[in-house]
Backbone as JSON Lines, residues from 0, in Angstrom:
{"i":0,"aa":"X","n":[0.81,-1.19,0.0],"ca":[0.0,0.0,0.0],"c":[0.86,1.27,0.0]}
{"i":1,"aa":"X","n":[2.27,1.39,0.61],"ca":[2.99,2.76,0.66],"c":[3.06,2.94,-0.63]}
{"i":2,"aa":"X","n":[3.56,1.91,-1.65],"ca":[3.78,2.15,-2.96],"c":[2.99,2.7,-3.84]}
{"i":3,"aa":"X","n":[1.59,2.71,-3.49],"ca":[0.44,3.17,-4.0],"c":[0.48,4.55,-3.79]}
{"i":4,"aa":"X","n":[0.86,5.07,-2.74],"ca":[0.32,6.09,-1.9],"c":[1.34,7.3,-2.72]}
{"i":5,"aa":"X","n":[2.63,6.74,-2.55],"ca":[3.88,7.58,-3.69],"c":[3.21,8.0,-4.25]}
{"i":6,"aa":"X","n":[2.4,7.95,-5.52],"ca":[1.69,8.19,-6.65],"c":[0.65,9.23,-6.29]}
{"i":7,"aa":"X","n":[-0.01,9.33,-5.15],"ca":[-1.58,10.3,-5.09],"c":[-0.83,10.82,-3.53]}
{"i":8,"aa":"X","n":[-1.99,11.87,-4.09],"ca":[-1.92,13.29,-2.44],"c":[-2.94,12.92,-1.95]}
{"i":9,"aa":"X","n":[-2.78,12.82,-0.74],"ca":[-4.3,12.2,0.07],"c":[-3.81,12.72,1.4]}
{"i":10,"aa":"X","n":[-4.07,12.71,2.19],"ca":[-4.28,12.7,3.78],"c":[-4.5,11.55,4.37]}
{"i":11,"aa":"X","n":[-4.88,10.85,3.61],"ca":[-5.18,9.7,4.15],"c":[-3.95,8.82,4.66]}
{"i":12,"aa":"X","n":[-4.19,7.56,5.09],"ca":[-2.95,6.81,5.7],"c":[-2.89,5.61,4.44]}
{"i":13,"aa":"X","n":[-1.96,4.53,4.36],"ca":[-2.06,3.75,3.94],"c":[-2.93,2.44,4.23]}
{"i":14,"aa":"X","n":[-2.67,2.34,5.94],"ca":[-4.12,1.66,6.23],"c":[-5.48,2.49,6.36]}
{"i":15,"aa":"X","n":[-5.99,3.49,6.38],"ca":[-7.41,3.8,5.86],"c":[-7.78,3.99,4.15]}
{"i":16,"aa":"X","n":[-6.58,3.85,3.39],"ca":[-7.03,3.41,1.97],"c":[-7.59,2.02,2.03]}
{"i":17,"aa":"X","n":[-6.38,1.38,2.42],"ca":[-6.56,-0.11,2.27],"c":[-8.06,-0.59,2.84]}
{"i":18,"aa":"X","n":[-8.03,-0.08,3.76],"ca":[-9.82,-0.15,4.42],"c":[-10.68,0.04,3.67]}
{"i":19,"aa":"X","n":[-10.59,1.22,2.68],"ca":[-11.8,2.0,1.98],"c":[-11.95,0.99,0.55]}
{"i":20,"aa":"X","n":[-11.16,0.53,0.09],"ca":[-10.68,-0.5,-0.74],"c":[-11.19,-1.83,-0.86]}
{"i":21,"aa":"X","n":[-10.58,-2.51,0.39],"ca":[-10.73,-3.77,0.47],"c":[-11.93,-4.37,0.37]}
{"i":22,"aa":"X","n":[-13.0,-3.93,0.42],"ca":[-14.48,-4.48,-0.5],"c":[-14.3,-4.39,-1.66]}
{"i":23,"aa":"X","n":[-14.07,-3.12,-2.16],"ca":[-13.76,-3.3,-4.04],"c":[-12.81,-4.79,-4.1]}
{"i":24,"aa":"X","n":[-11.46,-4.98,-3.54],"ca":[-10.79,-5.96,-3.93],"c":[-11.63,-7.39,-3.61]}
{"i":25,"aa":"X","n":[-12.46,-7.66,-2.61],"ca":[-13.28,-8.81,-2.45],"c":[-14.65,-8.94,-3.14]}
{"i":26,"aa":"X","n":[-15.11,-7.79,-4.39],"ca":[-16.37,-7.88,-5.01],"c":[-15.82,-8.7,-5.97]}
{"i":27,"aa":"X","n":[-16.83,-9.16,-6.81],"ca":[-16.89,-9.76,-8.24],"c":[-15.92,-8.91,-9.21]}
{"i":28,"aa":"X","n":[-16.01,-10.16,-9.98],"ca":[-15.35,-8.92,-11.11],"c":[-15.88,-8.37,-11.77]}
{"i":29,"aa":"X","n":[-17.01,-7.97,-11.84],"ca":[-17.39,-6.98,-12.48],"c":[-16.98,-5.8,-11.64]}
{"i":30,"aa":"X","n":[-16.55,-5.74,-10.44],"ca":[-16.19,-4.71,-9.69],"c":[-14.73,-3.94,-10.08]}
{"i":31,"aa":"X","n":[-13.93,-5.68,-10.38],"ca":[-12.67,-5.42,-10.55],"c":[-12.63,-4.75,-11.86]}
{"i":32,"aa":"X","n":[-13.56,-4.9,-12.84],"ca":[-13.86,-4.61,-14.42],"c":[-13.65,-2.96,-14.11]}
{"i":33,"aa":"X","n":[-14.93,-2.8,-13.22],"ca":[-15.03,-1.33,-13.59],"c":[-13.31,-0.4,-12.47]}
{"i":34,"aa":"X","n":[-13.14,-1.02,-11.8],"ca":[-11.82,-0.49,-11.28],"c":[-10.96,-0.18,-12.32]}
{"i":35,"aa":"X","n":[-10.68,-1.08,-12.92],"ca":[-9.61,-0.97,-13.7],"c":[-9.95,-0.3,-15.32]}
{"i":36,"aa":"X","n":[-11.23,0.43,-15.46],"ca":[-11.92,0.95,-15.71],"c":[-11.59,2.6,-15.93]}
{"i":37,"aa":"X","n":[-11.77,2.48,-14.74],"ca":[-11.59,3.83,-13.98],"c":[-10.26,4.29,-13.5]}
{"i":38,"aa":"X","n":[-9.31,3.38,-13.59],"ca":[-7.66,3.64,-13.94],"c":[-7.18,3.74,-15.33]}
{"i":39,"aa":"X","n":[-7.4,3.45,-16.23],"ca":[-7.08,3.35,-17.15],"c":[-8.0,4.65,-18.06]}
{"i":40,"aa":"X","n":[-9.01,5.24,-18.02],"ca":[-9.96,6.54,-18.28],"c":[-8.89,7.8,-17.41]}
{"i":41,"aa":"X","n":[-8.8,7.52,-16.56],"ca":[-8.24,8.17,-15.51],"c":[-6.63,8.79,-16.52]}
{"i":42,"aa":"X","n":[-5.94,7.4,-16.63],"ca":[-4.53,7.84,-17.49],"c":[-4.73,8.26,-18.62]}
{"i":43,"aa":"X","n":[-5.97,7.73,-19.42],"ca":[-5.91,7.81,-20.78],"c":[-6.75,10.12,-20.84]}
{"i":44,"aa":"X","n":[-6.91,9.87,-19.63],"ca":[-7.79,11.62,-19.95],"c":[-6.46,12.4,-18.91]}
{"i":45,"aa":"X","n":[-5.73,11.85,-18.55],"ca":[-4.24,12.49,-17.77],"c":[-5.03,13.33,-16.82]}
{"i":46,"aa":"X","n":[-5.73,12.5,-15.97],"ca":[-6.25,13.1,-15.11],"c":[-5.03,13.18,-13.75]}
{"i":47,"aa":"X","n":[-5.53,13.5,-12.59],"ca":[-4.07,13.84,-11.75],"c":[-4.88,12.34,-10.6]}
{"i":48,"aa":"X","n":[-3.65,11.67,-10.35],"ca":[-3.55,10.63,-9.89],"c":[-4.76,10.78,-8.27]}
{"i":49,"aa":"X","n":[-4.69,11.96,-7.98],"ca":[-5.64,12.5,-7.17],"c":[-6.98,11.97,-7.11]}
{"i":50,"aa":"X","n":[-7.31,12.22,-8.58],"ca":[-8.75,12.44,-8.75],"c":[-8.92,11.26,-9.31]}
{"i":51,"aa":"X","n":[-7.98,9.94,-9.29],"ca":[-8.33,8.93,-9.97],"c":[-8.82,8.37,-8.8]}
{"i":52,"aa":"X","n":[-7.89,8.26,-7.93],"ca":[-8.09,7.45,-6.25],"c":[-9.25,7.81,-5.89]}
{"i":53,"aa":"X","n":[-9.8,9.44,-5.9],"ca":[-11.01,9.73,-5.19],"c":[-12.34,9.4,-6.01]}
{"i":54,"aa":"X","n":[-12.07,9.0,-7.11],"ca":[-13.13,8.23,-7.67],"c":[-13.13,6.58,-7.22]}
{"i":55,"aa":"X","n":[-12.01,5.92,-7.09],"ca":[-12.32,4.84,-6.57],"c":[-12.77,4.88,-5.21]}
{"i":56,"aa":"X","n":[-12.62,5.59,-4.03],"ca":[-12.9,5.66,-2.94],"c":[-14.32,5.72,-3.08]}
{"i":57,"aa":"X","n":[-15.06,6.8,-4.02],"ca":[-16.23,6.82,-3.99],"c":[-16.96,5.6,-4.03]}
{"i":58,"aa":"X","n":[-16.25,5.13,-5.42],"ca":[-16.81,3.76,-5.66],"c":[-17.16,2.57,-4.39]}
{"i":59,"aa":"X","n":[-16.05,3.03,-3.81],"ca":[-15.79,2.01,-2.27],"c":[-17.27,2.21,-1.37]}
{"i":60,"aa":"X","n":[-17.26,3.6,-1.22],"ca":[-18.37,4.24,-0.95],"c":[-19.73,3.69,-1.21]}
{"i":61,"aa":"X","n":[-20.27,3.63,-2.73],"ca":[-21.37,3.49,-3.31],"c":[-21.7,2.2,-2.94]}
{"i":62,"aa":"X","n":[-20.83,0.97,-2.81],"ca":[-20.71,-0.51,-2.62],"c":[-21.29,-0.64,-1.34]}
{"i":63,"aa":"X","n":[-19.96,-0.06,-0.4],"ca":[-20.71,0.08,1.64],"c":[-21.72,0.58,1.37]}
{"i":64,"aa":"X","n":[-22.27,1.17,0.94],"ca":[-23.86,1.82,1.16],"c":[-24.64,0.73,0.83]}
{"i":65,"aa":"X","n":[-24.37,0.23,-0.7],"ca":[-25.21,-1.14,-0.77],"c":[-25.71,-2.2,-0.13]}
{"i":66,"aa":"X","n":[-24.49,-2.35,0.5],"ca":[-24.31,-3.35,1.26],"c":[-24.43,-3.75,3.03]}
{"i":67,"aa":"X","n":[-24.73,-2.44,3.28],"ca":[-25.41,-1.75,4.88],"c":[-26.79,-2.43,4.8]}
């Protein structure tokens, strides 16, 4: 996870990514589909590594809500 973290500005820690995450990494793959999805849109529109993460977090987000 530090290695990840190099890459994006966050505040966050490396274990409260990994937290916010680790449902995306245990969904289906269609989860993993759209992750990698949303990394690859992300590089291909040179968006800032920032705003790639905080779209997956959301994503992390939208899932826990589901799943409450």
């Amino acid at each position: 996870m530090p290695s990840i973290l190099d890459d994006f500005a966050t505040k966050l820690t490396g274990a409260q990514v990994a937290k916010r995450l680790q449902l995306l990494w245990l969904m289906r793959r269609e989860v993993a589909t759209r992750v990698c999805d949303i990394i690859l849109l992300g590089h291909a529109r040179r968006e800032p590594p920032g705003g790639v993460l905080l779209e997956l977090l959301e994503l992390a987000e939208q899932y826990t809500a589901d799943t409450q």
